[in-house]
C-alpha positions as CSV (number, residue, x, y, z in Angstrom):
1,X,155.7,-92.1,-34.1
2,X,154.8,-88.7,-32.8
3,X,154.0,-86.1,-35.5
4,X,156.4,-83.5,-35.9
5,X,155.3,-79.8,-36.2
6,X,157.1,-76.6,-37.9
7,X,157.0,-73.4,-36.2
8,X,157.9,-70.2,-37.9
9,X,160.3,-68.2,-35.9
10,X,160.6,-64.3,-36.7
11,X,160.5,-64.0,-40.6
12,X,162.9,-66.8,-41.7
13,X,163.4,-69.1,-39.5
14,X,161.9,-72.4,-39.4
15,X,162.8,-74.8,-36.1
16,X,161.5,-78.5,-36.5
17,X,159.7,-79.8,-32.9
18,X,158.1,-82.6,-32.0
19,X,154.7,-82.4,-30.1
20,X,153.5,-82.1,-27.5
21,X,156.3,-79.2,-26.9
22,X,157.9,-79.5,-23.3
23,X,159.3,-76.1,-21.9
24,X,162.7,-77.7,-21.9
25,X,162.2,-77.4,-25.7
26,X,160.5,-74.2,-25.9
27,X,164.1,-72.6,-23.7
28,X,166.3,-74.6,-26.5
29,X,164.6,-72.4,-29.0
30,X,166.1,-69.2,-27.5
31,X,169.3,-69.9,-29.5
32,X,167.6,-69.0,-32.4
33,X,167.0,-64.9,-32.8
34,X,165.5,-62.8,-35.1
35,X,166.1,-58.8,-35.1
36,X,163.5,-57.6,-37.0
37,X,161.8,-54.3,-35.5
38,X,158.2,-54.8,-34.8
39,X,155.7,-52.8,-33.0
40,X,154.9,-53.1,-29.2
41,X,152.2,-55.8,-30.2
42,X,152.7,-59.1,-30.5
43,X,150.0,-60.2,-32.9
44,X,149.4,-63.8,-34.4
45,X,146.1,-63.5,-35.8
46,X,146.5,-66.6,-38.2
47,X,149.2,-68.9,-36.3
48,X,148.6,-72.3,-35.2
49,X,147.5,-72.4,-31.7
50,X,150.2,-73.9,-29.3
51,X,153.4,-73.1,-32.1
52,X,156.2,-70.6,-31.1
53,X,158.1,-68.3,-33.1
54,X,160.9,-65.7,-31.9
55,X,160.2,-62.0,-31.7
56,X,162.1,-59.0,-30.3
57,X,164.9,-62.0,-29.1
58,X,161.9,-63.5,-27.0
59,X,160.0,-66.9,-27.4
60,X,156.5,-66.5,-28.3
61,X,153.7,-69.4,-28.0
62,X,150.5,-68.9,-29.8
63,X,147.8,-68.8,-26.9
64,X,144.4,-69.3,-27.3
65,X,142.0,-69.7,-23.8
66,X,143.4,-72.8,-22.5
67,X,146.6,-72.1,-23.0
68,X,147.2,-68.8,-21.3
69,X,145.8,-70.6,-18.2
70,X,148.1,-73.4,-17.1
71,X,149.9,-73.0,-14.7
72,X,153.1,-74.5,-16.3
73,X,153.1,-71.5,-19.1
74,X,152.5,-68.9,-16.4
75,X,155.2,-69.8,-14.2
76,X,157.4,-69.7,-17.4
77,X,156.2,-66.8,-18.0
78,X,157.1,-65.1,-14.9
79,X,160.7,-66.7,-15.2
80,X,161.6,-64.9,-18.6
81,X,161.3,-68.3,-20.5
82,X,158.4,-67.9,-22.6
83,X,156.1,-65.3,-23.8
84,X,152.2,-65.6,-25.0
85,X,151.0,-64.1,-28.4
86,X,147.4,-63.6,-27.3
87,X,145.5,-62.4,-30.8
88,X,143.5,-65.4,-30.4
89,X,142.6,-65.2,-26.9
90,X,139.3,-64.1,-26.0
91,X,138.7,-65.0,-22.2
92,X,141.2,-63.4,-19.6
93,X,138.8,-63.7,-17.0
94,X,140.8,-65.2,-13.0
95,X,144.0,-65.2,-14.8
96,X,146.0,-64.2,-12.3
97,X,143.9,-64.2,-9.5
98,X,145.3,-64.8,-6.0
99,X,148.8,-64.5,-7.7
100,X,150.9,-62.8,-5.3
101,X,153.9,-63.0,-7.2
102,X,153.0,-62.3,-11.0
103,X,154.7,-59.4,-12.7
104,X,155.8,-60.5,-15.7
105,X,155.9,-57.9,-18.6
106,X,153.0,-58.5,-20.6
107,X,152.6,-55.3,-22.3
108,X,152.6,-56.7,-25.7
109,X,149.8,-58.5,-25.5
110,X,147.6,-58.3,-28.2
111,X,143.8,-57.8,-26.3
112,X,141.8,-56.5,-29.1
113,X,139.9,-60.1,-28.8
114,X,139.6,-60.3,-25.3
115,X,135.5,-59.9,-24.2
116,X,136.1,-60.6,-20.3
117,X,139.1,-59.6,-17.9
118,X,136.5,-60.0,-14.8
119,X,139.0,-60.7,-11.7
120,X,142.2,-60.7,-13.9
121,X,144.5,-59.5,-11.3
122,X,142.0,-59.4,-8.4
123,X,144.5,-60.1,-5.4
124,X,147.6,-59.9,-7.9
125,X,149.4,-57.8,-5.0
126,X,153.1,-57.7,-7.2
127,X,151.7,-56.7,-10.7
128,X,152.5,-53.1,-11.8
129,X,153.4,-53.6,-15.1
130,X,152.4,-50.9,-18.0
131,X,149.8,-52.5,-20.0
132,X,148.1,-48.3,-20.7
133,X,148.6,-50.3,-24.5
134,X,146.1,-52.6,-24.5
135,X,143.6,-53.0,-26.9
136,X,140.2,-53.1,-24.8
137,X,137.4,-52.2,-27.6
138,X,135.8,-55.5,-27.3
139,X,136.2,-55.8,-23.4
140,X,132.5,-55.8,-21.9
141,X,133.3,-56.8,-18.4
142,X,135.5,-55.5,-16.0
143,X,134.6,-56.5,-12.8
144,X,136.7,-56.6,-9.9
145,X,139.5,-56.4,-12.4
146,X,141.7,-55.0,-10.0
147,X,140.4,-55.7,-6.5
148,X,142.9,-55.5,-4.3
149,X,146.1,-55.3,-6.5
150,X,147.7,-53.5,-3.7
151,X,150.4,-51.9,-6.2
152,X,149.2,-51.3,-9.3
153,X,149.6,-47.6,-10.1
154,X,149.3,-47.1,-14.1
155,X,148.0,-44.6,-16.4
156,X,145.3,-46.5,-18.2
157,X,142.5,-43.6,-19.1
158,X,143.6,-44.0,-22.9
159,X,141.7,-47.5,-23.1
160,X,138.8,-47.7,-24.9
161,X,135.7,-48.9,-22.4
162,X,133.1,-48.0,-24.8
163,X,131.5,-51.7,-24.4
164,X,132.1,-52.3,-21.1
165,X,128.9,-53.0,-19.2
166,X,130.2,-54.4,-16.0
167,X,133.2,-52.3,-13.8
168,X,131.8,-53.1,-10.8
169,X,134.5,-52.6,-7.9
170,X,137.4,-52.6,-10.8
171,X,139.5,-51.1,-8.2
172,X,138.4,-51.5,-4.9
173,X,141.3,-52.1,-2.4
174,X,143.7,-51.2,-5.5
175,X,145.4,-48.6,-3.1
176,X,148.4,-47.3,-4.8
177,X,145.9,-46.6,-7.8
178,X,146.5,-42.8,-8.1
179,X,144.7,-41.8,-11.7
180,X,141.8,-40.5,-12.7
181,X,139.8,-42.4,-14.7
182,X,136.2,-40.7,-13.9
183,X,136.3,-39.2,-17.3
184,X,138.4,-41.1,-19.2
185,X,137.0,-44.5,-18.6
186,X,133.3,-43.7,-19.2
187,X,131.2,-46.7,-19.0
188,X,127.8,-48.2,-17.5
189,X,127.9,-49.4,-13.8
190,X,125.3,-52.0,-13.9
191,X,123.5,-54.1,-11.3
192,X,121.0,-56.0,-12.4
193,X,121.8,-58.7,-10.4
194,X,121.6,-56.9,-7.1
195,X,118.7,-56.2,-5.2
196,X,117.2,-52.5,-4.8
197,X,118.9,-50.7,-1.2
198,X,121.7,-52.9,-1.7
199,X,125.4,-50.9,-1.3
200,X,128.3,-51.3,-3.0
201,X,132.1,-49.6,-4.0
202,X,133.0,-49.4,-7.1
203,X,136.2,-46.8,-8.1
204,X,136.0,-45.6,-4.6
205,X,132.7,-44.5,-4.6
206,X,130.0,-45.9,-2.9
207,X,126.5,-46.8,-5.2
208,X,123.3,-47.4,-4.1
209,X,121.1,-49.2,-6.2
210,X,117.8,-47.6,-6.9
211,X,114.6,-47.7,-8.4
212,X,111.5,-45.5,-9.6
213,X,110.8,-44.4,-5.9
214,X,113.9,-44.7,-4.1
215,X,115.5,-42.8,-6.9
216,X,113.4,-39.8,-5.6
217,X,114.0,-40.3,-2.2
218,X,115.1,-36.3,-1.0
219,X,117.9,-38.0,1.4
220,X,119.2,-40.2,-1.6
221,X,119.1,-37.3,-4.0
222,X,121.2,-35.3,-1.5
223,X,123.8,-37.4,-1.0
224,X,123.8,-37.7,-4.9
225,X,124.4,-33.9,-5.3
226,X,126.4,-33.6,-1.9
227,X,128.7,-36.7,-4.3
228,X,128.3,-38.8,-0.7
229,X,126.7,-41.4,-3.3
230,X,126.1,-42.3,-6.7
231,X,123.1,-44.6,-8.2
232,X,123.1,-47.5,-9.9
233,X,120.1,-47.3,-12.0
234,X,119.8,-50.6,-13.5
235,X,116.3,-50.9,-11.9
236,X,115.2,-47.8,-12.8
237,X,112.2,-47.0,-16.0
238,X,111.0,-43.5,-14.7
239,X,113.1,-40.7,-14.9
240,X,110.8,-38.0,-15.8
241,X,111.3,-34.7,-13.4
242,X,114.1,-36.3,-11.4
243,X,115.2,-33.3,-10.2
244,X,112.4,-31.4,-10.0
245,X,109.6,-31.5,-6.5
246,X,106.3,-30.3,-6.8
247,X,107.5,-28.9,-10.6
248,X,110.1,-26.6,-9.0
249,X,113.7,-26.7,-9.4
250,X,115.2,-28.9,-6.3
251,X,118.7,-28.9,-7.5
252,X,119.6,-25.7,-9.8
253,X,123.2,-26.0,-9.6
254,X,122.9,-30.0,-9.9
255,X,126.2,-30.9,-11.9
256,X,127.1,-34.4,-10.7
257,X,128.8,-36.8,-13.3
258,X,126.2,-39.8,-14.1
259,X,128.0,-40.9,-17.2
260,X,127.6,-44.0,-15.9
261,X,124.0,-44.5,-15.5
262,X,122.7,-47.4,-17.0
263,X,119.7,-46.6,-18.6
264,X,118.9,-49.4,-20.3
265,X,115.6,-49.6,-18.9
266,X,114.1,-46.1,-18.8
267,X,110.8,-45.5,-21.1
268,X,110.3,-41.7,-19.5
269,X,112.6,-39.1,-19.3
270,X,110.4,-36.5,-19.4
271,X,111.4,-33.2,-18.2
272,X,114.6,-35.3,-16.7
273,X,117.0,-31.9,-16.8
274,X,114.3,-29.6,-16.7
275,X,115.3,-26.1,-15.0
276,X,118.8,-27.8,-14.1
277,X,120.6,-24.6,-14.6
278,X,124.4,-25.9,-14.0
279,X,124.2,-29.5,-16.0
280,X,126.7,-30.2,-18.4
281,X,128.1,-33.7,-17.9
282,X,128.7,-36.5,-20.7
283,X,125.5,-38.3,-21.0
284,X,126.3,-39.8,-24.6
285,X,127.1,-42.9,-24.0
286,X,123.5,-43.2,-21.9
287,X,121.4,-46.4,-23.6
288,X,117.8,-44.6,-24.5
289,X,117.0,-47.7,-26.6
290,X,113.7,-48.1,-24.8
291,X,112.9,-44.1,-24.1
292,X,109.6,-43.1,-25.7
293,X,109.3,-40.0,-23.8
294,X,112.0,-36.9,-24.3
295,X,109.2,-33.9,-24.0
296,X,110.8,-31.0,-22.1
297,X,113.7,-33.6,-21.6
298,X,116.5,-30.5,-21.7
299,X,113.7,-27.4,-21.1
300,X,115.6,-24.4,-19.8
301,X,118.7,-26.7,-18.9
302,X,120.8,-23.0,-19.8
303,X,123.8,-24.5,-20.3
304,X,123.9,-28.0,-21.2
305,X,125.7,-28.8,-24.7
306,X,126.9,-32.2,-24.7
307,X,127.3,-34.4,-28.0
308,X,124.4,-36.7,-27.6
309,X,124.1,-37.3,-31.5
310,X,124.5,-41.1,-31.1
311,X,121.7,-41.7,-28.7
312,X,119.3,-44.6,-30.1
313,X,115.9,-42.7,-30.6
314,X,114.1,-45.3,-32.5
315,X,111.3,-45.9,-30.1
316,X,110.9,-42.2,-29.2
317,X,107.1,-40.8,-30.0
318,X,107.6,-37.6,-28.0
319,X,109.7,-35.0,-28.2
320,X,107.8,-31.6,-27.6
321,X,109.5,-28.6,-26.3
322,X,112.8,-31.0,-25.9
323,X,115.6,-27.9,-26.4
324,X,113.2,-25.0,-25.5
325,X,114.5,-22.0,-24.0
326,X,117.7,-24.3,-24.0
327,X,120.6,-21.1,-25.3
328,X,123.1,-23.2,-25.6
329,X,122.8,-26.3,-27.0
330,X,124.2,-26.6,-30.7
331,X,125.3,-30.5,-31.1
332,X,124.9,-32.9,-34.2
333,X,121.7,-35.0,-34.2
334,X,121.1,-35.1,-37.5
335,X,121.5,-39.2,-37.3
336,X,118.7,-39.2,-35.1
337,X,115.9,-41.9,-36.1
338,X,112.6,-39.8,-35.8
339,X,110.7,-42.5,-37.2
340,X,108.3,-42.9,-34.4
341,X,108.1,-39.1,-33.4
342,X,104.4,-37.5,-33.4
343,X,104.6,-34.5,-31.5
344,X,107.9,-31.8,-32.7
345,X,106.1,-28.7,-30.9
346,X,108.2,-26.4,-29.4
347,X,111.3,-28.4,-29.5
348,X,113.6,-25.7,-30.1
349,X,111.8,-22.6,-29.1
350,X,113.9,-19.9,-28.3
351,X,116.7,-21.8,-28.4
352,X,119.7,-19.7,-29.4
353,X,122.3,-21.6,-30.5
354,X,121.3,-24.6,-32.2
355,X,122.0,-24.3,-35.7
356,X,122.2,-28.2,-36.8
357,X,121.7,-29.9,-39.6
358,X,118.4,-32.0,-39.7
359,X,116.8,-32.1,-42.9
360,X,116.9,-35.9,-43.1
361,X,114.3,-36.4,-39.9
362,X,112.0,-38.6,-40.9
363,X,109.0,-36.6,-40.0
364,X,106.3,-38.7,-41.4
365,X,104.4,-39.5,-38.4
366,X,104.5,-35.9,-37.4
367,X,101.3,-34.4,-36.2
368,X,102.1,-31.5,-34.4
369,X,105.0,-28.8,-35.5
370,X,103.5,-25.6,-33.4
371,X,105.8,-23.2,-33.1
372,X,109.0,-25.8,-33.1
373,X,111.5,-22.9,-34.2
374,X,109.6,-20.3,-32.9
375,X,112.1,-17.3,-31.3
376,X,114.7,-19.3,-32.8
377,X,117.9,-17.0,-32.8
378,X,120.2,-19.2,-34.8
379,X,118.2,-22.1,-37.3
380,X,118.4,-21.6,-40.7
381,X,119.2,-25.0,-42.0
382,X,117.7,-27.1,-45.0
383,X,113.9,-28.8,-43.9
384,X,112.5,-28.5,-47.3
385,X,112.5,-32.5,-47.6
386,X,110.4,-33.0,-44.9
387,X,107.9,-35.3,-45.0
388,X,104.6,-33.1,-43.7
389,X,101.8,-35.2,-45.3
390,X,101.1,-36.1,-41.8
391,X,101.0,-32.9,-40.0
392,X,97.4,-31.6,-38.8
393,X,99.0,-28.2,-36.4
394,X,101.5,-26.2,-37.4
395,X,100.7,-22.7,-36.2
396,X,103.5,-20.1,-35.6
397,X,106.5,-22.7,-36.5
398,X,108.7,-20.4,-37.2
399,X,107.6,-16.9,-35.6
400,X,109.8,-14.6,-34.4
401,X,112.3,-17.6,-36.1
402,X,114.8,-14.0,-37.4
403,X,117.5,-15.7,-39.5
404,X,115.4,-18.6,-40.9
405,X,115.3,-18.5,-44.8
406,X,114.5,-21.7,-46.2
407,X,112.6,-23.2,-49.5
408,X,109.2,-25.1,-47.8
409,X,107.7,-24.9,-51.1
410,X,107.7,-28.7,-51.4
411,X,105.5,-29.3,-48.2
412,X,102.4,-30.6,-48.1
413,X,100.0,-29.2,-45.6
414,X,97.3,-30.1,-46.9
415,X,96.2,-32.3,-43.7
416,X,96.7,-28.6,-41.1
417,X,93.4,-28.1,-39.3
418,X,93.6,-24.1,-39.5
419,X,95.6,-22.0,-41.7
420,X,94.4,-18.9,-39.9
421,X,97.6,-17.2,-38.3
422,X,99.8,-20.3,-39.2
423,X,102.6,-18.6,-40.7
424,X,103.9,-15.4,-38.1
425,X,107.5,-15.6,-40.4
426,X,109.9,-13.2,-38.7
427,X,109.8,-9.7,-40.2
428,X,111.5,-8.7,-43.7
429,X,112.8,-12.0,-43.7
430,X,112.7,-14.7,-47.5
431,X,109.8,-16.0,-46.7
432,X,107.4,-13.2,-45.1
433,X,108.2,-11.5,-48.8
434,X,108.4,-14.8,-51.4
435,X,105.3,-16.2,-51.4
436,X,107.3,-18.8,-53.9
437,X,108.8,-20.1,-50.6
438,X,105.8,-20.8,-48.8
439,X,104.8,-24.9,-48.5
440,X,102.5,-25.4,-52.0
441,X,99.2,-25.5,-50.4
442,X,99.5,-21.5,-50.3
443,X,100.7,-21.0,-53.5
């Protein structure tokens, strides 16, 4: 005898089928309806894969990978018959690919599982249905997503491509696509498995993948800032003084949008926006997780102030003169991890804005603090639990530093080289009159 299975359908209705279910059966279900109001989601976190229930008058089957691939279900689904609950689904890689007549509704399907929609409706030349609701948070590849789904022409900029790594040519021949999703859908264009010179489209755009030296190439770079071209920088370690030749400004009014750099391999980006007078694109999402090197990284970049408070600084030992002469950045990076950081000099002199909390650096490899507020028009916030056991230089820190009026009386300096002219506080400010202020060592 063949087991029979229950299936809940809607909230109270329980219909009795034997397995395996046949679509004949699944249709039969329709006389049963349930009219309770739910959201646009279908979710079914916790069902039985392969049982139906009834929602919004529709017949629902519990999907998981397998199922929301045959051919059988997908035909009934384009027919009207049956419906997927996809909570459980994780892989929607090909599913439609090379279907020229899919365009089912499927906008109540629950994604927020789904890792890979590579090729999904590559070739799907009759799907335009609104799916701007799905869930993609966990989505890491898009590739080709897309390609050549001649008709598809909706508003997705809402979705959430924060782990994407892979949109290479998402849309390419998608040629109704008329949004913008340059902003919106910020995420790493990656190419690791192409070779360096290679070519390829991507969004409409044509990328070039590059390395340390063809990365600096003056024709490259022009076409870059001309936006004839955009880089793929999956190759790429060396970014220090990109856009700078012979240490003079190349590109002053460089403002191109490289949000989707992938940096995932860059040690140096020393002096990277150095004397770029015009850049002020959304680099937060850049991966600095092997950066060791941010000295001058942002020196005189006049008016650059982009959140860049979750960048991954662990492995960063450098970051001298970082935000100098910089008047306008003022963004959280209090969260950075300074853990590895020797050399703070000059990282925000004369800046004029910056006014950030960042008393909970870990400074205690810290060697070098010369003159790291020093013409500092704006920074008066709480240091006084820094860790300065380390620090051997710290001459003219905060000179000329007008507003800054902070307790350091729980420093230890004890390890600075030469206390001659180390402290140049600004004028008539707490600390050039209380000596009680001062780190102990003077007291």
């Amino acid at each position: 005898m063949r087991p029979s299975h229950k299936y809940k359908i809607g909230k109270n209705i329980i219909l009795a089928l034997t397995h395996p279910l046949t679509l004949t059966a699944l249709s039969a279900a329709l006389l049963f309806n349930s009219f309770s109001t739910y959201a646009d989601t279908v979710s079914c976190p916790d069902a039985e894969i392969g049982s139906v229930f009834i929602e919004k008058q529709r017949l629902y089957m519990v999907a998981d990978d397998r199922i929301v691939g045959q051919q059988d279900k997908i035909n009934a689904l384009q027919q009207g018959y049956l419906y997927f609950c996809t909570s459980q689904v994780t892989d929607m890689s090909n599913l439609f690919q090379g279907n020229s007549t899919f365009s089912a509704d499927i906008s109540d399907w629950d994604t927020s599982n789904v890792t890979n929609m590579a090729n999904m409706f590559q070739n799907a030349s009759a799907f335009n249905q609104n799916i701007i609701g799905w869930d993609t948070s966990n989505v890491t590849n898009m590739a080709n997503m897309f390609q050549n789904a001649s008709v598809f022409n909706q508003n997705i900029s809402a979705w959430n491509t924060s782990n994407v790594t892979d949109m290479t040519d998402m849309f390419l021949g998608a040629d109704a696509f008329s949004y913008d999703t340059s902003s919106s859908l910020q995420s790493t264009v990656s190419c690791l498995d192409k070779g360096v010179g290679e070519r390829f489209r991507y969004k409409n755009m044509e990328y070039l993948v590059v390395d340390d030296t063809s990365i600096r190439l003056p024709e490259n770079q022009d076409a870059l800032v001309n936006d004839d071209l955009r880089f793929c920088t999956s190759h790429v370690t060396d970014m220090a003084y990109l856009f700078l030749r012979d240490f003079k400004p190349a590109y002053k009014d460089f403002n191109a949008d490289i949000s989707d750099w992938d940096t995932s391999q860059v040690t140096n980006m020393q002096g990277l926006f150095a004397i770029t007078t015009a850049f002020n694109q959304p680099i937060g999402n850049w991966d600095t997780s092997k950066v060791t090197n941010m000295r001058l990284m942002f020196y005189r970049a006049y008016v650059f102030n982009q959140p860049i408070g979750e960048w991954d600084t662990a492995e960063v030992t450098d970051m001298r003169s970082m935000f100098s002469q910089n008047p306008t950045f003022n963004q959280p990076i209090g969260n950075w991890d300074t853990s590895k950081v020797t050399n703070m000099s000059q990282m925000f002199d004369d800046s004029g804005s910056f006014n950030q909390p960042i008393g909970d650096w870990n400074t205690a490899n810290v060697t070098d603090m010369r003159h790291m507020f020093a013409s500092s028009k704006s920074f008066n916030q709480p240091i006084g639990d820094w860790n300065t056991a380390n620090v051997t230089h710290i001459n003219g820190m905060f000179s000329r530093a007008a507003v800054f009026e902070q307790d350091l009386s729980g420093w230890d300096v004890n390890e600075v080289i030469d206390l001659r002219r180390t402290w140049h506080f600004a004028e008539n400010s707490k600390l050039s009159r209380n000596r009680a202020y001062f780190p102990r060592f003077f007291q």
